[in-house]
C-alpha positions in Angstrom: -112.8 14.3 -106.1 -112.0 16.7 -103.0 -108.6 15.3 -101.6 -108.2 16.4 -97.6 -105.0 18.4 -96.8 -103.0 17.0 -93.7 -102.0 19.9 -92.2 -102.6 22.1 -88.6 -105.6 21.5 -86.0 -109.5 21.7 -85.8 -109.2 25.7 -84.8 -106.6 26.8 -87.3 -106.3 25.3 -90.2 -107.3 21.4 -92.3 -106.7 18.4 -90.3 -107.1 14.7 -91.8 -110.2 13.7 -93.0 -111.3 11.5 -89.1 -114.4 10.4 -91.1 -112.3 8.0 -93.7 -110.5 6.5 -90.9 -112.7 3.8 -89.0 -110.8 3.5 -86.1 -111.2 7.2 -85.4 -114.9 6.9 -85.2 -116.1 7.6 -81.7 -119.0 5.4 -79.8 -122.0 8.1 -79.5 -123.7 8.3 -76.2 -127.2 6.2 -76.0 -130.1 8.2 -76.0 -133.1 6.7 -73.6 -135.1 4.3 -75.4 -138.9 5.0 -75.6 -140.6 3.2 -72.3 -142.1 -0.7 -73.1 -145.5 -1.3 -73.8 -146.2 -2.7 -70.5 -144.7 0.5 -68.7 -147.0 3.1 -67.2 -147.5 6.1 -69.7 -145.4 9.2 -68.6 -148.1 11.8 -67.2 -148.1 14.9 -68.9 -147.1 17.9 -66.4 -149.4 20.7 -65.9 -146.6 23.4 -64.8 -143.5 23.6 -67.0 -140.6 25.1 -64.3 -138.0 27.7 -66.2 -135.5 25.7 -65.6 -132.0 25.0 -67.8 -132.8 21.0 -67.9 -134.8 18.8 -69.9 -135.7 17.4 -73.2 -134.5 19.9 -76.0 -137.4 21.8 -77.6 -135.6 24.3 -79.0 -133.8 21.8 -81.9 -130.8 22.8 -80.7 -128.9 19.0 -80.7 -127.7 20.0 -84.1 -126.4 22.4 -83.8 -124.6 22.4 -80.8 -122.8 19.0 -81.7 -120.4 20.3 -83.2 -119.5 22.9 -80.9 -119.2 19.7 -78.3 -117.4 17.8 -80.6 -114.7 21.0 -81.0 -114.3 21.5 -77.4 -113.4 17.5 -76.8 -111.3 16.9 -80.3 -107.9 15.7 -79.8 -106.5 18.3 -82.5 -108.1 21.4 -81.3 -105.9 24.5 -80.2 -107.2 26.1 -76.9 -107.7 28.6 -76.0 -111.2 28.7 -77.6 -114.1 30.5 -76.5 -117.4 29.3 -77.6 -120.0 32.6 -76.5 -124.2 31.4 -76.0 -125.4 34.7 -77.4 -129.4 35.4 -76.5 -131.9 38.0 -75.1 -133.2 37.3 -71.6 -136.0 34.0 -72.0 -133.9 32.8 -75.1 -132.3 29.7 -73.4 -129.2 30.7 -72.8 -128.9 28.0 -70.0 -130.3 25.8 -71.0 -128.2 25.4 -74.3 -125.5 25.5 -72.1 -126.1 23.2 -69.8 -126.5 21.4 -73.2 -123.3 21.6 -74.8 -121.5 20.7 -71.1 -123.7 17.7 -70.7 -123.1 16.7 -74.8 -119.1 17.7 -73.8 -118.9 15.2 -71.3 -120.9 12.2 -73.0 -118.8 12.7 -75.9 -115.3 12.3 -73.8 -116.8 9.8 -71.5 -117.8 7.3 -75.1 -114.0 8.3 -75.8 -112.5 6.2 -73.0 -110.7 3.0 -74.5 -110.5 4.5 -77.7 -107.3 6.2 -77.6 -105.9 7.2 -80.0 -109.1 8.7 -81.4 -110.5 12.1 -83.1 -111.8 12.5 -78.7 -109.8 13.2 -75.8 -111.0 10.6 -73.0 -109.8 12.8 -70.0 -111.7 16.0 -69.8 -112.3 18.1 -67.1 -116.1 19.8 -67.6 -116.0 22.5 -64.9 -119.0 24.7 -64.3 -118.5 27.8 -62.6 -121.6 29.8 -61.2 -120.1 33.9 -61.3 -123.2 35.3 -60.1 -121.8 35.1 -56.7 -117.9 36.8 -57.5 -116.9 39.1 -55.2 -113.3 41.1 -55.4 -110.7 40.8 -57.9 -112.0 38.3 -60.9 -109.1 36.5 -61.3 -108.6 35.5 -58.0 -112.4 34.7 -58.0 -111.9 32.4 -60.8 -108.8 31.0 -59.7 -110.5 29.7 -56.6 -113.7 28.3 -58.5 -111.2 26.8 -60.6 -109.7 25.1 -58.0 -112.5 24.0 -56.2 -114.2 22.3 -59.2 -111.0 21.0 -60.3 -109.6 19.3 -56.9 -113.0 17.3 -56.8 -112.0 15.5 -59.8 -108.4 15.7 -60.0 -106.9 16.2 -56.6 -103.4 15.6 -57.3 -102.9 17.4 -60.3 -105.1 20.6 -58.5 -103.2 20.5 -55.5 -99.6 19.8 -58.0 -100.2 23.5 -59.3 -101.2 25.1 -56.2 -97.6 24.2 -55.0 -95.7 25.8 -57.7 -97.8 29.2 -56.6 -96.1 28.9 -53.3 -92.4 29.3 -51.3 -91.3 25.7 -51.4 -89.6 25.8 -48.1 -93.0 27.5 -46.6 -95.1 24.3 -48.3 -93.0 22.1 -46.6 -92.8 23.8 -43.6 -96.9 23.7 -43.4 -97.0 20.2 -44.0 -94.7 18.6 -41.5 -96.8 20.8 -39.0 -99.5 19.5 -40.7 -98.0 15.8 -40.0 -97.8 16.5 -36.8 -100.6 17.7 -36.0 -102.4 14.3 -37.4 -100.3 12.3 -35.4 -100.9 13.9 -32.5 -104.9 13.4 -33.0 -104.0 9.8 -34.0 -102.3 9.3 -30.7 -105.1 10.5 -28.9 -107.4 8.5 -30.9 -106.0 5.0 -30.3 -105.9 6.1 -26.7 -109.4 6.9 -27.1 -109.6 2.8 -28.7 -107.5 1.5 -26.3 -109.4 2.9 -23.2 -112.6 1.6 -24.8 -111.1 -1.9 -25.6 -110.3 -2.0 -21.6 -113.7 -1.0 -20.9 -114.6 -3.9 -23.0 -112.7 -6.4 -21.3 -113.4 -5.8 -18.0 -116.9 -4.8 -18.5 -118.6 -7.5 -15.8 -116.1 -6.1 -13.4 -117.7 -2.9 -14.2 -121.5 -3.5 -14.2 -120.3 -5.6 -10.7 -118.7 -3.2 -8.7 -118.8 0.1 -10.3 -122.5 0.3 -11.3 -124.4 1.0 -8.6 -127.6 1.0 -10.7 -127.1 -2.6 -12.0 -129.3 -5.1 -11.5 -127.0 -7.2 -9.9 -126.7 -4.5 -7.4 -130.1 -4.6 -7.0 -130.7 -8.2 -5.8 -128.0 -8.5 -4.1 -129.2 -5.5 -1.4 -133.1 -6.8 -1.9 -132.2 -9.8 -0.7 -129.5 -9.3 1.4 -130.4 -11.4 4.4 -131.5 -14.1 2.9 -127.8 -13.8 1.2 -126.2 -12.6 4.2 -127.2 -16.0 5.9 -126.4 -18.4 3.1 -122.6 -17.2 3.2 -122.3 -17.2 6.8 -123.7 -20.6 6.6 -120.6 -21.2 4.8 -118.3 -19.5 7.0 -117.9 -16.5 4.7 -118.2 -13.4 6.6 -117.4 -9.6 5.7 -119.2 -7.3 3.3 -122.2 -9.7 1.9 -123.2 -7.8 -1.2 -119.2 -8.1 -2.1 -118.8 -11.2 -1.4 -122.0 -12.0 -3.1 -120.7 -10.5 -6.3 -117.3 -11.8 -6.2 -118.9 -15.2 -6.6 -121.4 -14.5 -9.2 -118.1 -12.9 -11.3 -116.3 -15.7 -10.5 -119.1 -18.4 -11.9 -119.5 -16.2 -14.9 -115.5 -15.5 -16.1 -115.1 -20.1 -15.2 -115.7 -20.4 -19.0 -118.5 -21.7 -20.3 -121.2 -24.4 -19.2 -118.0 -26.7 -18.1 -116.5 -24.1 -16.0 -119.5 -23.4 -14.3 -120.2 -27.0 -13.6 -116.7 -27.3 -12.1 -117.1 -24.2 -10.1 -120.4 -24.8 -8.8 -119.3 -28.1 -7.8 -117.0 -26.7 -5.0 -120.5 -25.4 -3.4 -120.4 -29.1 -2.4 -117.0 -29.4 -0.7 -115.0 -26.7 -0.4 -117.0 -24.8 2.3 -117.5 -24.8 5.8 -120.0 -27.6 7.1 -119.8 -29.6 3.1 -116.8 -31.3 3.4 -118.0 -32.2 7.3 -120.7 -34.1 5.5 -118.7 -35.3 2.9 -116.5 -37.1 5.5 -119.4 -38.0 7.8 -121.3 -39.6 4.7 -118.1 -41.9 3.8 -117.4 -42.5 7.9 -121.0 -43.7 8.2 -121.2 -45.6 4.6 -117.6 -47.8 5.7 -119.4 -48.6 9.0 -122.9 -49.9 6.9 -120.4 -51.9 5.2 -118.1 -53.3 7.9 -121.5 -54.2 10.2 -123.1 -56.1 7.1 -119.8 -58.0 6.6 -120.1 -58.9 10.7 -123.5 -60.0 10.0 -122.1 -62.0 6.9 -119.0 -63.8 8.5 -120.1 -64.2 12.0 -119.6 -67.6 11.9 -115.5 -67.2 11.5 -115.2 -64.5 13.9 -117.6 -65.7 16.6 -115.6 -69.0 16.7 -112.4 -66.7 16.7 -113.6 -65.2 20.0 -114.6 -68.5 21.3 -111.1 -70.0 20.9 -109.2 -67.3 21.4 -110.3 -67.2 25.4 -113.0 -68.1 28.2 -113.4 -65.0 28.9 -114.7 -64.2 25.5 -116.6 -67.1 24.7 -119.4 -65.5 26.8 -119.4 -62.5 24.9 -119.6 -64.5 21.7 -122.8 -65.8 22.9 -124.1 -62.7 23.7 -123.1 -61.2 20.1 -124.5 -64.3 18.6 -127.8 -64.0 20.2 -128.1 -60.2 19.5 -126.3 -60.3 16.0 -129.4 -59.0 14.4 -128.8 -55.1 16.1 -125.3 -55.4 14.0 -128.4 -55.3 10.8 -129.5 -52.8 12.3 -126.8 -50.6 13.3 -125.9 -51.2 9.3 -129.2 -49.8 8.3 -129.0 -46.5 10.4 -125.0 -46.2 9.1 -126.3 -45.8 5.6 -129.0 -44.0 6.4 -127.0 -41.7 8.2 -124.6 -41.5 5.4 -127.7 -40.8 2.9 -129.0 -37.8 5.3 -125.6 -36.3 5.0 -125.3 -36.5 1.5 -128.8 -34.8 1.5 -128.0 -32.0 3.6 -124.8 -31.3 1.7 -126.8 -31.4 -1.5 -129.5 -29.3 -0.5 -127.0 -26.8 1.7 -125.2 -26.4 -2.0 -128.5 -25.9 -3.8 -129.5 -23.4 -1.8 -125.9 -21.5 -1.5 -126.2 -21.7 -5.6 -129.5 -20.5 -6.1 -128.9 -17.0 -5.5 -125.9 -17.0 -7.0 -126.9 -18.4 -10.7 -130.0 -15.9 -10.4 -126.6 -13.0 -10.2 -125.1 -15.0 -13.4 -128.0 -14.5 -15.1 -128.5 -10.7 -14.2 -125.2 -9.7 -14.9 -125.1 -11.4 -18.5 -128.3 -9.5 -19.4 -126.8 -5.8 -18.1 -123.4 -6.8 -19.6 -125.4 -7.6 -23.2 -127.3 -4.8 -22.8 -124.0 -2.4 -22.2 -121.8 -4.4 -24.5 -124.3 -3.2 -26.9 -123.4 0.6 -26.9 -119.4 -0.4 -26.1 -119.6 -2.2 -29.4 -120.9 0.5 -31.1 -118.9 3.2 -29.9 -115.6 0.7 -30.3 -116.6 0.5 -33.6 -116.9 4.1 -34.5 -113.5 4.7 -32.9 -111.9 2.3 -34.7 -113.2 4.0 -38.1 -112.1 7.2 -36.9 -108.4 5.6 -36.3 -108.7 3.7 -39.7 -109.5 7.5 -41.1 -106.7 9.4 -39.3 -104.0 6.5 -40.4 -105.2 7.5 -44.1 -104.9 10.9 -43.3 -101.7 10.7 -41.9 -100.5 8.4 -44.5 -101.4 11.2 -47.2 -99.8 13.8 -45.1 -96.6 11.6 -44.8 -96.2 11.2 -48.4 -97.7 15.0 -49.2 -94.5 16.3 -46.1 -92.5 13.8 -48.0 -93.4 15.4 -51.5 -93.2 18.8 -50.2 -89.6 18.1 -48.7 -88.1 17.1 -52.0 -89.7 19.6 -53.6 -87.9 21.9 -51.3 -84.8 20.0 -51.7 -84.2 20.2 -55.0 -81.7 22.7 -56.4 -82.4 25.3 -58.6 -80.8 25.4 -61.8 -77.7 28.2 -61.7 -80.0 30.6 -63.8 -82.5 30.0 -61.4 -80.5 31.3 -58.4 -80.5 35.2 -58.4 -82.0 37.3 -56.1 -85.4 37.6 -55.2 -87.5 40.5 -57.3 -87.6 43.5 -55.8 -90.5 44.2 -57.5 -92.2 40.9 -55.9 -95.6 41.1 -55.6 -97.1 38.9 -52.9 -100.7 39.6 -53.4 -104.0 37.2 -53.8 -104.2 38.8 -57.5 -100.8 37.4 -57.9 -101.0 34.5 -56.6 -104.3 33.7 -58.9 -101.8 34.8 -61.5 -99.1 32.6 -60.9 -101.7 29.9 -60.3 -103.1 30.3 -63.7 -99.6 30.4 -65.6 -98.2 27.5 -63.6 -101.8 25.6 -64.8 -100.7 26.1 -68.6 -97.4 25.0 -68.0 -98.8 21.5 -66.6 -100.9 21.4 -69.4 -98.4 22.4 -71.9 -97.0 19.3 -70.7 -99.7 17.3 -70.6 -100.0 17.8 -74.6 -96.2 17.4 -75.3 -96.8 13.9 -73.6 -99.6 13.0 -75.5 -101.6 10.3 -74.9 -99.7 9.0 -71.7 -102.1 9.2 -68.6 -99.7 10.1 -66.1 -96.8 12.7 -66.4 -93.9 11.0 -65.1 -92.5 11.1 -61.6 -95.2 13.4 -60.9 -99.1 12.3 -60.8 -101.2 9.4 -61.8 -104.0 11.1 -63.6 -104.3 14.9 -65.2 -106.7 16.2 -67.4 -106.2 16.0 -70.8 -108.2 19.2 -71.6 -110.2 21.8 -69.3 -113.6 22.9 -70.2 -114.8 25.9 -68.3 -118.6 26.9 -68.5 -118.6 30.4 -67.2 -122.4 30.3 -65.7 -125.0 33.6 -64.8 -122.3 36.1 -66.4 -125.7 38.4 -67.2 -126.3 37.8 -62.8 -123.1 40.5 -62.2 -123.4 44.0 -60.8 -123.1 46.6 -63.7 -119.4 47.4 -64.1 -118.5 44.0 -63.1 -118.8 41.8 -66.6 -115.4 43.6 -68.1 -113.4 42.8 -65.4 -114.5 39.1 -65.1 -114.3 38.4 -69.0 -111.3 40.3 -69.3 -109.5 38.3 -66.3 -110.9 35.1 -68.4 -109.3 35.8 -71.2 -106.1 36.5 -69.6 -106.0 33.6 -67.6 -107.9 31.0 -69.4 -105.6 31.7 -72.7 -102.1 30.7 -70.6 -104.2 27.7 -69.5 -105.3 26.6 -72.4 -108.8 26.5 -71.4 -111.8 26.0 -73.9 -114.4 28.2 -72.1 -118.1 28.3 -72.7 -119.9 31.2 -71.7 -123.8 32.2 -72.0 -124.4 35.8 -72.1 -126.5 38.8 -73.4 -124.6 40.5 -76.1 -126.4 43.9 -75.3 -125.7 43.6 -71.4 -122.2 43.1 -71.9 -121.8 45.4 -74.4 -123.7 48.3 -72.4 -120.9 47.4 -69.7 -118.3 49.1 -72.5 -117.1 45.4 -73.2 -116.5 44.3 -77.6 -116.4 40.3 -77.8 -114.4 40.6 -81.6 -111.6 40.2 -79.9 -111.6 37.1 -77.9 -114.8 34.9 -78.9 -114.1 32.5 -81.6 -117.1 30.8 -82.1 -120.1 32.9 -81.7 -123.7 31.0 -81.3 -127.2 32.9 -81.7 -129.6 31.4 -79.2 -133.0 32.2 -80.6 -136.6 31.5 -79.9 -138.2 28.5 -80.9 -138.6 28.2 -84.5 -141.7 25.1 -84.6 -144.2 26.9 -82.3 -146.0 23.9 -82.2 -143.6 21.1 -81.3 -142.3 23.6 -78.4 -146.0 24.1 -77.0 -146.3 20.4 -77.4 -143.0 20.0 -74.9 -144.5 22.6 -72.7 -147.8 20.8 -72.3 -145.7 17.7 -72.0 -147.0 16.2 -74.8 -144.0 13.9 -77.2 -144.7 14.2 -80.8 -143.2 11.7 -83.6 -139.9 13.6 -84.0 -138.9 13.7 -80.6 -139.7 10.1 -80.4 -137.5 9.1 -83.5 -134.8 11.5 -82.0 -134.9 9.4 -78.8 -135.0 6.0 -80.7 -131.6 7.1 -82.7 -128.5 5.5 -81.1 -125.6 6.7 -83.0 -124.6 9.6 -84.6 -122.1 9.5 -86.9 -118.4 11.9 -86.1 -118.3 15.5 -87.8 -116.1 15.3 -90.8 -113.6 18.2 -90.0 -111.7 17.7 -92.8 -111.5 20.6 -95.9 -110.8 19.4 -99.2 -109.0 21.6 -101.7 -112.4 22.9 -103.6 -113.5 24.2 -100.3 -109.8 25.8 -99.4 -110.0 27.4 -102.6 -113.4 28.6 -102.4 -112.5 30.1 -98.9 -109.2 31.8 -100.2 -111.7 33.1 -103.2 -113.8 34.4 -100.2 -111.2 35.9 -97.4 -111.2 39.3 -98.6 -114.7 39.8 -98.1 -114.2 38.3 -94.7 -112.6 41.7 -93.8 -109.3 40.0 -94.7 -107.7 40.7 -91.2 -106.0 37.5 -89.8 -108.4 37.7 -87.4 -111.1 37.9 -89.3 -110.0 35.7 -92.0 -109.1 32.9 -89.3 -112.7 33.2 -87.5 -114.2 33.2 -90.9 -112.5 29.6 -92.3 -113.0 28.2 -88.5 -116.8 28.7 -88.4 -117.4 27.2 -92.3 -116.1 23.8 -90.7 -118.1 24.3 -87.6 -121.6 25.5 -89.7 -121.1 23.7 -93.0 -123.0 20.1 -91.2 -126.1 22.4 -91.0 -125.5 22.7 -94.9 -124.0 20.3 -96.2 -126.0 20.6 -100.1 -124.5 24.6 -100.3 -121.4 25.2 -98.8 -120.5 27.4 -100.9 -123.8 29.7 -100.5 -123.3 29.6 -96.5 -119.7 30.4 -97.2 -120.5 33.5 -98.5 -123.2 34.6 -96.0 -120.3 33.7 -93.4 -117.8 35.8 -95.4 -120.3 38.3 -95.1 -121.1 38.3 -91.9 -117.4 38.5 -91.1 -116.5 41.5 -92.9 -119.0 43.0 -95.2 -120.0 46.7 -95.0 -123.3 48.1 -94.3 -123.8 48.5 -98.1 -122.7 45.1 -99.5 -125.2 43.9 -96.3 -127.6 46.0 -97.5 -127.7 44.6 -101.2 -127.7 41.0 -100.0 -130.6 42.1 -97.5 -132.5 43.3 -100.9 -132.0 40.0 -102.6 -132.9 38.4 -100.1 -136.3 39.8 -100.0 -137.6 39.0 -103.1 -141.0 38.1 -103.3 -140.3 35.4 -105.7 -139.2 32.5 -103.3 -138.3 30.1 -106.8 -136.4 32.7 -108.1 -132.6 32.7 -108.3 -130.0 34.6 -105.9 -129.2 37.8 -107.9 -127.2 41.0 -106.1 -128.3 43.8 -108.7 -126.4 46.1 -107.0 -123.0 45.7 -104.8 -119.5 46.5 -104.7 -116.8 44.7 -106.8 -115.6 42.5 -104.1 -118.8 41.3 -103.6 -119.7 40.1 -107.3 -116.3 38.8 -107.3 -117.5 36.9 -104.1 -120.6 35.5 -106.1 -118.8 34.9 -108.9 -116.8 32.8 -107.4 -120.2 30.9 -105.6 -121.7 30.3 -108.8 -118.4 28.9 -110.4 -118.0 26.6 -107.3 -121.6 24.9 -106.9 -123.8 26.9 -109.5 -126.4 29.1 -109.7 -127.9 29.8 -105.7 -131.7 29.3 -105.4 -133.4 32.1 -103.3 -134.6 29.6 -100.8 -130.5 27.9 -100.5 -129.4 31.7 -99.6 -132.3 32.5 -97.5 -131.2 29.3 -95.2 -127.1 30.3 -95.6 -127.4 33.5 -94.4 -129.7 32.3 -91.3 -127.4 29.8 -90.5 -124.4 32.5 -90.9 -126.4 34.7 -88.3 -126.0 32.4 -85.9 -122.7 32.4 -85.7 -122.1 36.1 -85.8 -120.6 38.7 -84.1 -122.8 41.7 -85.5 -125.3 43.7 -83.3 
């Protein structure tokens, strides 16, 4: 029974065996389910675009899952680079655009799992090259920063600081600060002038809008106006006085106020309270003749007794007491013609003056309209700058303690004479000042914040260095070369997709610093890649879209499969290098083998470190025409039985066919021209 060692990372050396343990097992992304019965049949397209997207034709899902899975596992050392190898055409792109998009499902299934085989907090950066100009690193360190700050602001803009002067940071943003307050000021200025306009916005259409439609009536009728008022004893400008009293009516408040304030059309003017008091004179006099014509008989007889002279005139009054009736009748009538006039002097005074309510409520609505609108913009663009200057108070407050804070006394000598304030420099700094954080971002573990500092960081970086083939001649050294430097302090996974011969005819070796090299080929089932093209979806790319789950990579090496690598180093070219490269891509190809680990172990070996003769033997084998036969080297160097010696004793004799498929799979992941 192989028993897993517990020992060293993913990239290194054996971890523990993740698949044994359950609660390590990560949630696979979904894939789309095949479309209902009742759903319109996809049309099949008549141009397929070259473009780095789409369903994968190429089979390459198995094979890049693992490669995924060791850019996102919790116990891989960066810095790893994982190279896309291909001729122009081969997919380069397109596989990957593949591994990023299987990079991030695989860390976004990994939130709420912690602590599991995935980190949940990756940062999957893509970085398009083509378009570098200048030094590389200071072209990287700017893509870098861009595509980091989108998704981790704080952390981004946490490193940029420790690039700069301290006292120069804080210096820029207090003036920063200021500056925001300043347009903040002027802002709610801005609001407040517009909230005036607001409130006195009848006042304006009334007297500062000459195209109104107040305005309007009022000087096309102005006579007719003109006379009304003066018929109340207003005199003076008409169409101002006119407006006056249509504001007035429209700021009394609502249908009571108006009420109210029409009402004084009916007594408070010139000639209406005449009328009024006319009306009530004339109404007391109805009454008091109707109560002489009621009780003449007490005060006839008074005037009788009370003299000679006026018993005569009590006759008189007796005999005409009806024109007492009658001077009753014309007293209320009087009264009622009063109250008439007074009512239809108001009605006529109000007339004009409810038509100007009515006109200035529909040029107010139609104004508060726009005034709304632009109060409400405003008030977003104060809501904004309050945010902004919010962040710039606590980024001037940040910056100020970070100033503040005292060196420690080994920290205090003199500046460098040999100080070198350059952009390349700078990129530098930013760079080593990035591993640093991230240094202590793995010494913390699986906290999410590190403390007193930032909320969220990124747990890992994955770079995809895009259209490297795109650069000038002359231009790929310098870019790689500025990768490696700066990506290895970071501890940066990068992925890159290249052409092997393009960058090697810039004078450029990858040995040095690729780790896991990946063959992209042509397709090998012409038929179920013309079938994609057409648009056609055969059976297998429907059951690969009905699978759900996939189970985690067992990264795990038991102590058959140490010893059978230990058997193998020296043909790997036995290097540290070499030999290290060599044991890291068994655990990454062995899932396309699973049955003959020990065959593709020694195609791997030999891939690694064989020489042109011992490649040259295994290339004769390998061509038998008998595809039953057995693997048999007739000729080869000592090593190299010893290697197949040692394949025999570990999984027995290898069938032609089981080589045949280890050392395909072992050319995939090689280095070799």
């Amino acid at each position: 029974m192989d028993v897993p060692e517990k020992n060293g990372n993913v990239t290194d050396i054996a971890t523990r065996d993740l698949a044994k343990d359950s609660r390590l097992e990560p949630v696979a992304p979904s894939l789309p389910n095949p479309p209902a019965a009742n759903e319109p049949a996809k049309r099949a397209r008549i141009f397929a675009a070259d473009v780095p997207r789409g369903a994968d034709a190429l089979g390459l899902d198995k094979a890049l899952r693992p490669l995924a899975e060791l850019a996102v596992h919790r116990d891989t050392e960066p810095p790893l680079t994982i190279a896309l190898l291909g001729e122009p055409g081969s997919g380069k792109s397109f596989a990957l655009a593949k591994l990023l998009a299987e990079v991030e499902a695989i860390s976004a299934a990994a939130v709420g799992t912690d602590p599991g085989p995935f980190l949940s907090r990756i940062a999957a950066l893509r970085i398009d090259v083509a378009g570098f100009e200048g030094e590389p690193s200071v072209a990287l360190a700017g893509g870098l920063y861009d595509k980091l700050g989108a998704e981790f602001p704080e952390f981004v803009r946490e490193v940029a600081h420790a690039v700069r002067d301290p006292q120069i940071v804080a210096r820029e943003t207090a003036e920063r600060l200021d500056e925001g307050r300043r347009r903040l000021d002027a802002e709610r200025q801005k609001l407040d002038e517009i909230e005036s306009r607001r409130a006195r916005l009848p006042e304006t259409v009334l007297f500062e809008s000459a195209g109104s439609q107040v305005d309007a009536y009022a000087r096309a009728n102005r006579a007719k106006i003109e006379s009304r008022l003066e018929s109340f004893g207003i005199s003076g400008d008409t169409v101002a006085n006119y407006k006056s009293m249509v504001r007035d009516i429209a700021e009394s408040g609502g249908p009571a106020g108006r009420v109210g304030t029409a009402l004084r059309a009916f007594w408070a003017f010139e000639g209406q309270t005449r009328l009024l008091v006319t009306a009530a004179l004339l109404v007391l006099a109805g009454i008091g003749f109707d109560a002489a014509v009621a009780e003449q008989g007490k005060w006839l007889a008074w005037l009788r007794n009370a003299s000679e002279g006026l018993a005569s005139v009590a006759t008189w009054l007796e005999a005409h007491i009806a024109w007492l009736a009658l001077a009753a009748k014309i007293a209320f009538a009087g009264a009622a013609f009063a109250l008439v006039v007074n009512f239809w002097r108001g009605v006529r005074f109000l007339r004009p003056l409810f038509r100007g309510v009515g006109l200035l409520e529909n040029d107010v609505l139609s104004r508060r309209r726009a005034l709304d609108s632009l109060y409400a913009h405003q008030m977003r663009r104060v809501d904004g700058l309050e945010a902004d200057v919010e962040l710039a108070e606590r980024r001037a407050a940040e910056a100020d303690r970070r100033a503040a804070t005292p060196a420690p006394l080994e920290a205090q000598a003199e500046p460098s004479p040999f100080e070198d304030t350059t952009l390349k420099a700078q990129a530098d700094r930013f760079f080593a000042a990035l591993g640093t954080f991230m240094d202590g971002v793995k010494r913390a573990g699986a906290e999410a914040s590190v403390p007193g500092r930032l909320t969220s960081v990124p747990q890992r970086l994955v770079v995809a260095l895009d259209n490297v083939d795109a650069l000038p001649p002359g231009k790929i050294p310098g870019l790689l070369a500025a990768a490696h430097r700066a990506f290895a302090n970071a501890g940066v996974v990068t992925l890159i997709a290249a052409d092997r011969a393009r960058i090697e005819a810039d004078g450029t070796t990858l040995e040095k610093w690729i780790q896991v090299p990946f063959r992209i080929g042509g397709p090998t089932d012409y038929a179920a890649f013309v079938a994609h093209v057409i648009g056609h979806t055969g059976p297998e790319e429907a059951e690969t879209r009905a699978e759900v789950q996939r189970p985690p990579i067992d990264w795990s090496i038991s102590a058959a499969e140490s010893n059978l690598l230990a058997a193998l180093a020296p043909l790997a070219d036995g290097s540290p290098r070499a030999v290290k490269r060599f044991v890291n891509l068994y655990r990454i190809a062995r899932a396309q083998m699973p049955e003959h680990k020990a065959a593709l172990a020694l195609m791997l070996a030999l891939e690694q470190g064989g020489t042109s003769y011992e490649i040259a033997a295994v290339k004769d084998a390998l061509g038998e025409a008998e595809p039953d036969a057995d693997f048999n080297v007739q000729h080869g160097t000592a090593r190299l039985a010893a290697a197949l010696q040692t394949v025999e004793s570990a999984q027995g004799t290898v069938s032609l066919q089981a080589a045949r498929r280890a050392a395909a799979v072992a050319k995939m992941f090689s280095l070799r021209a």
